[in-house]
Biopython code that builds the backbone (N, CA, C, O; Angstrom):
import numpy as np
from Bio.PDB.StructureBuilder import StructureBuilder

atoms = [
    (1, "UNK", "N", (130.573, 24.300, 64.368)),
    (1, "UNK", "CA", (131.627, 25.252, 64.050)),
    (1, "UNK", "C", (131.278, 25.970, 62.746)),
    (1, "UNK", "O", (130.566, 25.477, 61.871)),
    (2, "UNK", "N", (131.799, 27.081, 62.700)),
    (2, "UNK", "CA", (131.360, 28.374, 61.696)),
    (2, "UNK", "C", (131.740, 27.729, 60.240)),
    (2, "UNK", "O", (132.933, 27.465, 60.395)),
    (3, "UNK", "N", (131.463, 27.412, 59.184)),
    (3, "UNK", "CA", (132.133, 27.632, 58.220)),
    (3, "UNK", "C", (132.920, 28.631, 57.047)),
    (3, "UNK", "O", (133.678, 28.493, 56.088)),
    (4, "UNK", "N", (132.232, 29.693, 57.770)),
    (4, "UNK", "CA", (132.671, 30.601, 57.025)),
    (4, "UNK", "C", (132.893, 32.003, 57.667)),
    (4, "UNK", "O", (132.030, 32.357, 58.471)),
    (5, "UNK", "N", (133.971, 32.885, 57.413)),
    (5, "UNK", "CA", (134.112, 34.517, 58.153)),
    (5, "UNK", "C", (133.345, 35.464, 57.211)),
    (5, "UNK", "O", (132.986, 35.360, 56.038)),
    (6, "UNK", "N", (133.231, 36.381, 58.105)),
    (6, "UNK", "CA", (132.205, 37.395, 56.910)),
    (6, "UNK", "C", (132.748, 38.844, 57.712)),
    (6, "UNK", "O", (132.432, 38.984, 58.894)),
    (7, "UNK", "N", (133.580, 39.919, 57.016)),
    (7, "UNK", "CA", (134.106, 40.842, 57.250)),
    (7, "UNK", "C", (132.863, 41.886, 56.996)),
    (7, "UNK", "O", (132.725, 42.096, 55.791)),
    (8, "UNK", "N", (131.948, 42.577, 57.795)),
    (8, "UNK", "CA", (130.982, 43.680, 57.665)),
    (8, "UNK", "C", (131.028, 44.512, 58.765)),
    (8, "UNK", "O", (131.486, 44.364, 59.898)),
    (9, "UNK", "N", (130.272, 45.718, 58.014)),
    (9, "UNK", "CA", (130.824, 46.949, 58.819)),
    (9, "UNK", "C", (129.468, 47.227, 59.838)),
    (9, "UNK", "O", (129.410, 48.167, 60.631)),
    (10, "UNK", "N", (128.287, 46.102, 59.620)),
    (10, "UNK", "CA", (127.053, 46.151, 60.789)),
    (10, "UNK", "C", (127.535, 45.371, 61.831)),
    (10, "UNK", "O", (128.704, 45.004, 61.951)),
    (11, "UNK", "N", (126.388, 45.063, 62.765)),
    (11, "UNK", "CA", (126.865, 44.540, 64.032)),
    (11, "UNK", "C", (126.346, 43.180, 63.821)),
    (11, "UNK", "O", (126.662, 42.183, 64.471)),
    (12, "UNK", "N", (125.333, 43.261, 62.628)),
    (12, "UNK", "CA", (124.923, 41.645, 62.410)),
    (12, "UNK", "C", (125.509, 41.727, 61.059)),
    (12, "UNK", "O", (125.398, 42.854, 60.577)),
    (13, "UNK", "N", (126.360, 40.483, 59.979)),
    (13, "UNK", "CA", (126.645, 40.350, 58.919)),
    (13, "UNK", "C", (125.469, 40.836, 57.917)),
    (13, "UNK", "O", (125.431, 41.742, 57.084)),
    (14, "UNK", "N", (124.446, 39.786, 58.369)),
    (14, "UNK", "CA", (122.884, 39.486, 57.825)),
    (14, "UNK", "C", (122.371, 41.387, 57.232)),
    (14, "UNK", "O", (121.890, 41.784, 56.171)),
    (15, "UNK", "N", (122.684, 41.966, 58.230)),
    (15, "UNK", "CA", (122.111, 43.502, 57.989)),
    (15, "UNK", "C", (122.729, 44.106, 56.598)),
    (15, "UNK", "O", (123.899, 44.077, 56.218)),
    (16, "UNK", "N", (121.526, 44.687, 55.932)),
    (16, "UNK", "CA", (122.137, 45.406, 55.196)),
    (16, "UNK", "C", (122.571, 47.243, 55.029)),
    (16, "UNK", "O", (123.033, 47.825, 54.048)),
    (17, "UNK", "N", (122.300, 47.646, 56.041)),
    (17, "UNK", "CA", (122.575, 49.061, 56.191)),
    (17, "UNK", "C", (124.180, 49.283, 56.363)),
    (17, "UNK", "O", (124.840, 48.413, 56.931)),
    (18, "UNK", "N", (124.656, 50.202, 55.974)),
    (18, "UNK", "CA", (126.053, 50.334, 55.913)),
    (18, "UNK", "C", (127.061, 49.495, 55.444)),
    (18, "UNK", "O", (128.085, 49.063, 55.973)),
    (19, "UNK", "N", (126.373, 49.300, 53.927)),
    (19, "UNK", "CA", (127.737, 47.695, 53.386)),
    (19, "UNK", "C", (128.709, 48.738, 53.248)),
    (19, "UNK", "O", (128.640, 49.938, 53.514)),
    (20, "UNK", "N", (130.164, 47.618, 52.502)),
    (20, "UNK", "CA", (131.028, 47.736, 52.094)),
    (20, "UNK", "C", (130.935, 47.559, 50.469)),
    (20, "UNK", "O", (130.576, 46.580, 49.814)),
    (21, "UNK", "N", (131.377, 48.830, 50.057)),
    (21, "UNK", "CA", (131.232, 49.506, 48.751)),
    (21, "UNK", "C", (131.966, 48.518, 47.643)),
    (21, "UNK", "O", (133.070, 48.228, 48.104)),
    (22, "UNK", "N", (131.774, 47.924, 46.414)),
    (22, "UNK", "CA", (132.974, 46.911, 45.763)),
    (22, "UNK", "C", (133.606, 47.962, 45.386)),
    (22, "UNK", "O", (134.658, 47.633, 44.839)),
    (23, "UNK", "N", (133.406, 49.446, 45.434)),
    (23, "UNK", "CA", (134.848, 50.223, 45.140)),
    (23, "UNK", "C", (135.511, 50.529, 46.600)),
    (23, "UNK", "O", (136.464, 51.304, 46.679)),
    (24, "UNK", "N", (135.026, 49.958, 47.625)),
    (24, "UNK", "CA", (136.099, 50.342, 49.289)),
    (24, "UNK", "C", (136.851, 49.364, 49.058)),
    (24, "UNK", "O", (138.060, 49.397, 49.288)),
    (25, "UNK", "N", (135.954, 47.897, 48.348)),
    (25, "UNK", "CA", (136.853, 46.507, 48.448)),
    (25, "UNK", "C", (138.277, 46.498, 47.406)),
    (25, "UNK", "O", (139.456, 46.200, 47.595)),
    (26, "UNK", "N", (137.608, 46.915, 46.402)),
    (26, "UNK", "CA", (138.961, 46.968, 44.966)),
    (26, "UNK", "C", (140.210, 47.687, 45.765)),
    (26, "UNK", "O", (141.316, 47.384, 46.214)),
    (27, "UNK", "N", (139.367, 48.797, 45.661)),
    (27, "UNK", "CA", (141.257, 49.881, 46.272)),
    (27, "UNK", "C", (141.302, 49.381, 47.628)),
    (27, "UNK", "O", (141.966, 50.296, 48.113)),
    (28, "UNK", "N", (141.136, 48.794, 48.350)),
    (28, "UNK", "CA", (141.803, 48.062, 49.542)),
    (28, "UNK", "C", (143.031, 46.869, 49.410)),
    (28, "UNK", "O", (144.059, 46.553, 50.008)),
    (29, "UNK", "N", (141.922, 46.251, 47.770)),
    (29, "UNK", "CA", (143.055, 44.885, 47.668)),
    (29, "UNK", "C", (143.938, 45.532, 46.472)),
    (29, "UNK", "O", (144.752, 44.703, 46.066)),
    (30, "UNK", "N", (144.021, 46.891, 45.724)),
    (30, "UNK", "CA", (144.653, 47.600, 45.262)),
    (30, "UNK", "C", (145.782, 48.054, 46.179)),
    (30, "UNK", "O", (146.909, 47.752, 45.787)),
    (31, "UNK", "N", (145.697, 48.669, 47.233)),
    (31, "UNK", "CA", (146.808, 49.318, 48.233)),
    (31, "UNK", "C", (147.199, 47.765, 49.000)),
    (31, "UNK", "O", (147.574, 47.832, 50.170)),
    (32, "UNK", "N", (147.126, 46.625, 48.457)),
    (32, "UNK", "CA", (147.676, 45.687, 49.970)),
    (32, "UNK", "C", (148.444, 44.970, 48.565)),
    (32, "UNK", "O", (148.013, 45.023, 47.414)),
    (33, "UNK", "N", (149.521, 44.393, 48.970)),
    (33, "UNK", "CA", (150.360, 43.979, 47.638)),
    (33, "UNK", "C", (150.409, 42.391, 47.908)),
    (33, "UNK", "O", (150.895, 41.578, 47.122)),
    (34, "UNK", "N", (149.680, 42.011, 49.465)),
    (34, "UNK", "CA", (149.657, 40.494, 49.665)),
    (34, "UNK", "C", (148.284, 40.099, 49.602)),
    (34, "UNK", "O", (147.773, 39.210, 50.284)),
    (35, "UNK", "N", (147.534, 41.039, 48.473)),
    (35, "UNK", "CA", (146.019, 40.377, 48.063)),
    (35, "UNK", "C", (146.408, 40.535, 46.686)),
    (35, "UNK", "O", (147.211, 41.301, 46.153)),
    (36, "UNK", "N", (145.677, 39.662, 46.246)),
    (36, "UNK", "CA", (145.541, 39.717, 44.344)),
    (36, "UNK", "C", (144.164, 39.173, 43.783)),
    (36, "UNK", "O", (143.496, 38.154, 43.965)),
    (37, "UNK", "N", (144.045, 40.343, 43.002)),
    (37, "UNK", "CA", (142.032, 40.771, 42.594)),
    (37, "UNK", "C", (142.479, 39.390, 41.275)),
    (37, "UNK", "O", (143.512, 39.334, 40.608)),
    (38, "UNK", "N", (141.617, 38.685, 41.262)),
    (38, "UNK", "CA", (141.657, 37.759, 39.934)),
    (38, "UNK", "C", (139.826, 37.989, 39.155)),
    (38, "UNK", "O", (138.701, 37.769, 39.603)),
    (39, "UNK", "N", (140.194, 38.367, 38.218)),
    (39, "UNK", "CA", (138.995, 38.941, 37.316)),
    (39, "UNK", "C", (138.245, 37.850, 36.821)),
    (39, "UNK", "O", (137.321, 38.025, 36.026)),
    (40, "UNK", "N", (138.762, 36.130, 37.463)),
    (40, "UNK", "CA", (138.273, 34.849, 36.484)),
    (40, "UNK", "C", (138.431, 33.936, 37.722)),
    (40, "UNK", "O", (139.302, 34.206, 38.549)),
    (41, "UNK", "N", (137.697, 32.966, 37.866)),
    (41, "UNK", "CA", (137.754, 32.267, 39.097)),
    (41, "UNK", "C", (137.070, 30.638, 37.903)),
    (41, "UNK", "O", (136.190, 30.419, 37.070)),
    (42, "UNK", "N", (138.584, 29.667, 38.832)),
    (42, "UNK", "CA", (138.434, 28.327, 37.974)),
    (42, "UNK", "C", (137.777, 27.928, 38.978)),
    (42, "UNK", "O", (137.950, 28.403, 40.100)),
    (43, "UNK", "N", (136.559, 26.585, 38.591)),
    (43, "UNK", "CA", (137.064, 25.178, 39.055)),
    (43, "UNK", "C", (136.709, 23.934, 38.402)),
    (43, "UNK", "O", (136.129, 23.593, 37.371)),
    (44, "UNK", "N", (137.223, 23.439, 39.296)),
    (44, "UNK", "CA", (136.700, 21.547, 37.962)),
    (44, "UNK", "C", (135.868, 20.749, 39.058)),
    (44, "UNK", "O", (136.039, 20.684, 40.276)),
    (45, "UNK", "N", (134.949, 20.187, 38.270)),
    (45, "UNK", "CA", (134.081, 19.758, 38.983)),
    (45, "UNK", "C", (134.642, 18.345, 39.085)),
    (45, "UNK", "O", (135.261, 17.681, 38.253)),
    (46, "UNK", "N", (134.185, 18.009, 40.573)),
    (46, "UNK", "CA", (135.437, 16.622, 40.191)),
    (46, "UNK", "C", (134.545, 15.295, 39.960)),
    (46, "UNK", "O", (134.979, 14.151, 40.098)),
    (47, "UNK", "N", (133.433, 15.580, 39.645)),
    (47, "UNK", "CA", (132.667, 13.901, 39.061)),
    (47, "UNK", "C", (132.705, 14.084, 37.710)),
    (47, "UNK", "O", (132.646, 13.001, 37.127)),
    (48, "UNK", "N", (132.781, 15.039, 36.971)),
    (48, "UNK", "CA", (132.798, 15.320, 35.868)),
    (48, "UNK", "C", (133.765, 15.915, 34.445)),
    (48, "UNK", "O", (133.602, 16.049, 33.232)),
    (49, "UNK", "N", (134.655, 16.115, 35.301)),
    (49, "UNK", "CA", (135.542, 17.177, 35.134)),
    (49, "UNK", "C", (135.794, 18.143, 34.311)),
    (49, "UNK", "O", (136.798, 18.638, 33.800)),
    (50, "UNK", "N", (134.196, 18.380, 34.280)),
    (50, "UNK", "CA", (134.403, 19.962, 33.294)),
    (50, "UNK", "C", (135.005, 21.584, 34.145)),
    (50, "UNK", "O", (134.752, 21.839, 35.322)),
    (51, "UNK", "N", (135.376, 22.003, 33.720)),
    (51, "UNK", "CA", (135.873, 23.315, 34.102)),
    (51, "UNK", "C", (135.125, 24.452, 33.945)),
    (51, "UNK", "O", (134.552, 24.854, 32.933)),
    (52, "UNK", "N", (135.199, 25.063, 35.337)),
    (52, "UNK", "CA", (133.667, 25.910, 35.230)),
    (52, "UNK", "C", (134.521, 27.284, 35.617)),
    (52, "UNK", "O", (135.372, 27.373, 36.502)),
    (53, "UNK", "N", (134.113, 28.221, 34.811)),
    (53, "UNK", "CA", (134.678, 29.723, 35.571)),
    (53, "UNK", "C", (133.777, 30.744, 35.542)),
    (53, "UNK", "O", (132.836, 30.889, 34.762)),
    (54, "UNK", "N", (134.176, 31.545, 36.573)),
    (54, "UNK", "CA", (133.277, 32.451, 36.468)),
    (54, "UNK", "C", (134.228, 33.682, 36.670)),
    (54, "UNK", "O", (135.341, 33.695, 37.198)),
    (55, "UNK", "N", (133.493, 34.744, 36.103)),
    (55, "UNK", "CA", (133.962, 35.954, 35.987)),
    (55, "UNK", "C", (133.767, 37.059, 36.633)),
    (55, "UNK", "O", (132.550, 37.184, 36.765)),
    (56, "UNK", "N", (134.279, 37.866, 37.073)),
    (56, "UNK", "CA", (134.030, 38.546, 38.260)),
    (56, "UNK", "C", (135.456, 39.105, 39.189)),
    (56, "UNK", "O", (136.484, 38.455, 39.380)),
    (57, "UNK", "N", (135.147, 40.498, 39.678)),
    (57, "UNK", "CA", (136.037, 41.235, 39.890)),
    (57, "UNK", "C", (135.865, 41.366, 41.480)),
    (57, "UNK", "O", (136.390, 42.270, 42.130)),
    (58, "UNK", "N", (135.040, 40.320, 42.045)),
    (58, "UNK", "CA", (134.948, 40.373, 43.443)),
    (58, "UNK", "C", (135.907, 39.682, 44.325)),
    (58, "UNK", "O", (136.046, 40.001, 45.506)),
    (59, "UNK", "N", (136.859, 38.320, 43.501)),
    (59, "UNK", "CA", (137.706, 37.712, 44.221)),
    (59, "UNK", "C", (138.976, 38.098, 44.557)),
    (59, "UNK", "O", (139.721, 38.301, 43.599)),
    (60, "UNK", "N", (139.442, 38.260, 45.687)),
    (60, "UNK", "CA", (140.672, 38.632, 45.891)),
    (60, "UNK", "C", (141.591, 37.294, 46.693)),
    (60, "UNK", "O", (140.999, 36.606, 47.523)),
    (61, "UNK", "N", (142.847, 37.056, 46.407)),
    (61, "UNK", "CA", (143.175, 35.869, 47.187)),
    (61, "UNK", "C", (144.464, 36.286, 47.295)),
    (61, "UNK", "O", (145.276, 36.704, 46.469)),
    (62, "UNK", "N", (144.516, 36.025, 48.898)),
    (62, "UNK", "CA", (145.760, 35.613, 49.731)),
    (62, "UNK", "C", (146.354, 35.091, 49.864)),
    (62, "UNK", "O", (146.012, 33.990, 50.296)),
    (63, "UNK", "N", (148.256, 35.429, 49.562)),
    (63, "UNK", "CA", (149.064, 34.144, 49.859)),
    (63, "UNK", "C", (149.286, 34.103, 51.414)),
    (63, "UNK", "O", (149.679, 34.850, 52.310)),
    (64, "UNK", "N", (148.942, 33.159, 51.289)),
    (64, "UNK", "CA", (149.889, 33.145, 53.593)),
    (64, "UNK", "C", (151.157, 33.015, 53.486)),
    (64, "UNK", "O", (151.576, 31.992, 52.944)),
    (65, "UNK", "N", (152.051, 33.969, 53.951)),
    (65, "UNK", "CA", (153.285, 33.284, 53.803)),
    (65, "UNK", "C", (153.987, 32.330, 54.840)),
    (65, "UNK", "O", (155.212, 32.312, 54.719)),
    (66, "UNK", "N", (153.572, 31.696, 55.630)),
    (66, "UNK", "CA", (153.883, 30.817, 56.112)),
    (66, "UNK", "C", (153.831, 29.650, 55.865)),
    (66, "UNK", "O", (154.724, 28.803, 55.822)),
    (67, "UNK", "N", (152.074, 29.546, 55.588)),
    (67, "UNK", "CA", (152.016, 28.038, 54.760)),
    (67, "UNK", "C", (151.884, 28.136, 53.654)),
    (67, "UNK", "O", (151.084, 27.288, 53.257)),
    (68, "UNK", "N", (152.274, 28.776, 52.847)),
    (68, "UNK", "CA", (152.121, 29.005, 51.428)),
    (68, "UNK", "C", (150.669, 28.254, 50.976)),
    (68, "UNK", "O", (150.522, 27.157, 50.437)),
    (69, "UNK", "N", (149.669, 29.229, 51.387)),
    (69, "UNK", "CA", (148.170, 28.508, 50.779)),
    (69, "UNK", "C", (147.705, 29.819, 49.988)),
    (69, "UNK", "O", (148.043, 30.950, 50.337)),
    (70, "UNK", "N", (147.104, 29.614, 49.173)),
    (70, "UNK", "CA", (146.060, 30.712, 49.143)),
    (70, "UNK", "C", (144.598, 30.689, 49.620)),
    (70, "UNK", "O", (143.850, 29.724, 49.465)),
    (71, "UNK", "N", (144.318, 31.662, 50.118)),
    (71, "UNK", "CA", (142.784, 31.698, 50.838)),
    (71, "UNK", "C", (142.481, 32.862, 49.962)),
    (71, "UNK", "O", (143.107, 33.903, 49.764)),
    (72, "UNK", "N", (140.871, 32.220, 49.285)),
    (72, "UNK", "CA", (140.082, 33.666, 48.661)),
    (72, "UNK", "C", (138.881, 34.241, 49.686)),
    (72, "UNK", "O", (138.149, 33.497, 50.339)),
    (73, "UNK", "N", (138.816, 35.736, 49.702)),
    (73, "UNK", "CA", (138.375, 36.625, 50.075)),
    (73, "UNK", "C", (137.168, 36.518, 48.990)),
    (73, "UNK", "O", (137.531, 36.188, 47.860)),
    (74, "UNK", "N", (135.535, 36.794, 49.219)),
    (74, "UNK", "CA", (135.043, 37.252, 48.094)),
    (74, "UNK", "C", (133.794, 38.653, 48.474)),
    (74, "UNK", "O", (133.128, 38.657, 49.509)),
    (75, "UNK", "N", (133.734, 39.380, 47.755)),
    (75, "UNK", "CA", (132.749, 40.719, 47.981)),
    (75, "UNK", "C", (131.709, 40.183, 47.750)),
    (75, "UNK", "O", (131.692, 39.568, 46.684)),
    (76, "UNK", "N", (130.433, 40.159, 48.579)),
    (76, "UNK", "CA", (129.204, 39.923, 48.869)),
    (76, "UNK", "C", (128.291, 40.431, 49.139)),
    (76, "UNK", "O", (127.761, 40.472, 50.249)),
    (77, "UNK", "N", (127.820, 41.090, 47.787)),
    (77, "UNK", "CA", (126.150, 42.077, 48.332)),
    (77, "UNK", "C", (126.697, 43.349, 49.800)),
    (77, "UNK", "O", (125.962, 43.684, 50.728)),
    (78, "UNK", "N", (128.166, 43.829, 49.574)),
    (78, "UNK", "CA", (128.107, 44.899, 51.083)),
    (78, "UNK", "C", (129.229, 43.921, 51.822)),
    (78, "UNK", "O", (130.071, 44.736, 52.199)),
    (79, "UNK", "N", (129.667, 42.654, 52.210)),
    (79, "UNK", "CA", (130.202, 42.322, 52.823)),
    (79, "UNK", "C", (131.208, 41.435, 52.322)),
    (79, "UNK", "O", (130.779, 40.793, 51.363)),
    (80, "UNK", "N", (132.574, 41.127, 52.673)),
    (80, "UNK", "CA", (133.852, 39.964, 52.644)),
    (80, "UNK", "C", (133.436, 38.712, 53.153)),
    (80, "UNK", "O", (133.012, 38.544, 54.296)),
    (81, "UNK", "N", (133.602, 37.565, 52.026)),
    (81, "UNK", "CA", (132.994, 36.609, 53.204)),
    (81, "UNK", "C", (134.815, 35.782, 52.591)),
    (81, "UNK", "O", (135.435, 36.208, 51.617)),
    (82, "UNK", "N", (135.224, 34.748, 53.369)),
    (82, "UNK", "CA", (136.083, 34.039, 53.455)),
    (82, "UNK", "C", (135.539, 32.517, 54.443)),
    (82, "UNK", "O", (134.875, 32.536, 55.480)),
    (83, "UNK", "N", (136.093, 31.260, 53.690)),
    (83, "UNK", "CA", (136.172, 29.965, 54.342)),
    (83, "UNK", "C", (136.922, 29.987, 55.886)),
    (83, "UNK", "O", (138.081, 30.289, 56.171)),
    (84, "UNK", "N", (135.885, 29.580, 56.694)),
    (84, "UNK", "CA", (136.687, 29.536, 58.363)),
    (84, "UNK", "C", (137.771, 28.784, 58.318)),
    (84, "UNK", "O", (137.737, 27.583, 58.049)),
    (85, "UNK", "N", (139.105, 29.613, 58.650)),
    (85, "UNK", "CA", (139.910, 28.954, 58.708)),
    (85, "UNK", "C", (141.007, 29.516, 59.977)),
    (85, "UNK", "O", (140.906, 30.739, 60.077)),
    (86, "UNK", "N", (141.937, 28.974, 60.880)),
    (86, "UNK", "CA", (142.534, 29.729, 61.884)),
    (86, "UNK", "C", (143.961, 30.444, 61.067)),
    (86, "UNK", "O", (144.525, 31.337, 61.698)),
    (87, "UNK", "N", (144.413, 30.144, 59.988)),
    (87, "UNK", "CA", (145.207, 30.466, 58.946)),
    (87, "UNK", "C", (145.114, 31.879, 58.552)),
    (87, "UNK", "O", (146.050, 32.654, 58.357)),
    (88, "UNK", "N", (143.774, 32.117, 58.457)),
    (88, "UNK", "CA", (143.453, 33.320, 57.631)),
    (88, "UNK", "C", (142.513, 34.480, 58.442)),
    (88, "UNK", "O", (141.939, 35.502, 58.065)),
    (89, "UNK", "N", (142.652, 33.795, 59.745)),
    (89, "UNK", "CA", (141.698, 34.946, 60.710)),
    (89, "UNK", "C", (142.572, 36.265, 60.935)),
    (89, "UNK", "O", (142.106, 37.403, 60.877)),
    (90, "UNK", "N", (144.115, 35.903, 61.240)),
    (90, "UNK", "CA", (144.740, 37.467, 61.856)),
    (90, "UNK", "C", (144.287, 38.559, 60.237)),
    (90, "UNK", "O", (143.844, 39.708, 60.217)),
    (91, "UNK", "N", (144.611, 37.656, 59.089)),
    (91, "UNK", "CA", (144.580, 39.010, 58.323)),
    (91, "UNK", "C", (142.673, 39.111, 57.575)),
    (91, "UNK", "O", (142.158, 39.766, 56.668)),
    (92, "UNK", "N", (142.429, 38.613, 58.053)),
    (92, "UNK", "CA", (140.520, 38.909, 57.522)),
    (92, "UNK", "C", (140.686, 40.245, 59.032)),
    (92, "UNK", "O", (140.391, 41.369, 58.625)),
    (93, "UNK", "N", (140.939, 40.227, 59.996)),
    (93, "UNK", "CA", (140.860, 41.275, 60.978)),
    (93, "UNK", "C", (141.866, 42.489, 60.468)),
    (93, "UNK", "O", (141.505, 43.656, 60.613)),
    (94, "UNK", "N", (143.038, 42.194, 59.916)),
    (94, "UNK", "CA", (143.499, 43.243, 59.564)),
    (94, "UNK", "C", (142.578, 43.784, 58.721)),
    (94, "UNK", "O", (142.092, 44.880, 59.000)),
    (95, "UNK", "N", (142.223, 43.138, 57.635)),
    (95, "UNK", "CA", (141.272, 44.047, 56.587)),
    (95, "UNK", "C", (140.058, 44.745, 57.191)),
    (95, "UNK", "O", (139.712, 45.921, 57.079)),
    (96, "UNK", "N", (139.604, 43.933, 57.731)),
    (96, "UNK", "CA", (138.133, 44.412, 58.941)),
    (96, "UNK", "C", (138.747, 45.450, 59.354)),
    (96, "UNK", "O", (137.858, 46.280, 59.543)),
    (97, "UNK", "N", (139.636, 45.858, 59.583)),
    (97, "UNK", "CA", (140.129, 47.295, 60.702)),
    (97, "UNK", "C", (140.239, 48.413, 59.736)),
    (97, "UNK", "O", (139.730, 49.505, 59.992)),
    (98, "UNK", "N", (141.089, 48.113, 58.291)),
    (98, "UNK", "CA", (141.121, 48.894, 57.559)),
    (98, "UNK", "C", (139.433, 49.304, 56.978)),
    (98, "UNK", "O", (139.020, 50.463, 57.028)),
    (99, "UNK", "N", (138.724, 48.331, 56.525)),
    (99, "UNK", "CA", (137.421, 48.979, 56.367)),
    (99, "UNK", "C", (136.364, 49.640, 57.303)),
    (99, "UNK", "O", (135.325, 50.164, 56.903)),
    (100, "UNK", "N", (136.838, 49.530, 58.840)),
    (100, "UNK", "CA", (135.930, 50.087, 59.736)),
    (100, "UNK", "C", (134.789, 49.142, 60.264)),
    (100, "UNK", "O", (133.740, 49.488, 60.807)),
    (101, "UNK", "N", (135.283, 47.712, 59.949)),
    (101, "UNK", "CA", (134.409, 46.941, 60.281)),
    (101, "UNK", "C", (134.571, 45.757, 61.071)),
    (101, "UNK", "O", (134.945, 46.364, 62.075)),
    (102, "UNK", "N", (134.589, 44.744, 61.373)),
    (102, "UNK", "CA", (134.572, 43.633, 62.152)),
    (102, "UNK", "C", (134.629, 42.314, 61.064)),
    (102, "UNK", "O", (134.182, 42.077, 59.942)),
    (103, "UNK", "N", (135.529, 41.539, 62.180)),
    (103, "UNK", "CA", (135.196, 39.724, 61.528)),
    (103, "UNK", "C", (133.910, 39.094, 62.481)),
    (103, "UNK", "O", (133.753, 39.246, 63.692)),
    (104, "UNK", "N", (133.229, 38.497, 61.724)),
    (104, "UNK", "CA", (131.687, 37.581, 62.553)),
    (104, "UNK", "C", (132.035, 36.098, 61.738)),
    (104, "UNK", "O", (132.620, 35.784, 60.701)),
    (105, "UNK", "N", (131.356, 35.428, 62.781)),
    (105, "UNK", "CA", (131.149, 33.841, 62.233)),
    (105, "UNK", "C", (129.738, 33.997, 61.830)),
    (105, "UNK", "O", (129.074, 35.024, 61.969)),
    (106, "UNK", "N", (129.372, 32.960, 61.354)),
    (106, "UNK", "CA", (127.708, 32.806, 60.728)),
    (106, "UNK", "C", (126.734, 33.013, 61.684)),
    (106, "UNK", "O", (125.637, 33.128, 61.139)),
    (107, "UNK", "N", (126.695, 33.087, 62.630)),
    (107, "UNK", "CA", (126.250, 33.654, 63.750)),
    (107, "UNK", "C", (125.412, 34.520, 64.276)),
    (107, "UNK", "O", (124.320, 34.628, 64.832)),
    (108, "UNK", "N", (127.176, 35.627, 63.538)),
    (108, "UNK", "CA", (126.912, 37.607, 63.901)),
    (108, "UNK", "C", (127.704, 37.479, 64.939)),
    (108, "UNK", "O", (127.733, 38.502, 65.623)),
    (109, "UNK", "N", (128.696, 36.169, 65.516)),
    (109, "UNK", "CA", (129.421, 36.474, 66.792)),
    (109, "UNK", "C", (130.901, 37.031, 66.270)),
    (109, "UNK", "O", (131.521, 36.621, 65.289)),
    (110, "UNK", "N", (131.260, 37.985, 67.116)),
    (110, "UNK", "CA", (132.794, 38.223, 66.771)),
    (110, "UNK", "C", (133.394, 37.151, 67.289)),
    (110, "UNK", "O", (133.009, 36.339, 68.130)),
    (111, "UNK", "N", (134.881, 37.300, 66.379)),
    (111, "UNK", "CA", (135.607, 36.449, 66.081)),
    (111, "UNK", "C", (137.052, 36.958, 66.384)),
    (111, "UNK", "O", (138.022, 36.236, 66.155)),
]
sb = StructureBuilder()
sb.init_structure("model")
sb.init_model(0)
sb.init_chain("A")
sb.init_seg("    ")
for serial, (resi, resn, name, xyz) in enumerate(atoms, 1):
    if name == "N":
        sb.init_residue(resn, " ", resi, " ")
    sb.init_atom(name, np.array(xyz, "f"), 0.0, 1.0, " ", f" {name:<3s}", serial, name[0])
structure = sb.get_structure()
């Protein structure tokens, strides 16, 4: 099973002709008011527990409102990649539609 979705506007993820611009990605999660761009991304390492962040204007994260989770979205060299999850597939396709592109599993299979 896939671990991960990857929102691109080729027919294979892997391809790089025709990415997705990090300025198509910003003003996308700019115009959607149920994404939020975080400019700093935590985590703690858990054998150690130092706290590691990184910085960067590529993460965008989703509340679900159903199960109240957040799922992060991240911009990748041209493409959205997101953790496979059945939670977060209807709206990784909404965004895919708004950018002109498709959801794939690790694959290149639609999803």
């Amino acid at each position: 099973m896939a671990t991960e979705f990857f929102i691109a506007k080729t027919q294979y993820w892997l391809a790089s002709e025709n990415p997705i611009t990090l300025s198509e990605w910003l003003n996308l999660c700019k115009s959607d008011p149920s994404l939020r761009v975080q400019g700093e991304l935590s985590v703690t390492n858990p054998e150690t527990g130092e706290e590691i962040k990184i910085k960067s204007p590529r993460y965008a994260f989703f509340n679900h409102p159903v199960v109240s989770k957040n799922f992060a979205f991240e911009y990748r060299s041209g493409k959205i990649a997101t953790r496979y999850n059945e939670e977060i597939l209807s709206k990784a396709k909404e965004l895919a539609a708004k950018l002109g592109a498709t959801v794939q599993d690790e694959d290149g299979e639609p999803v």
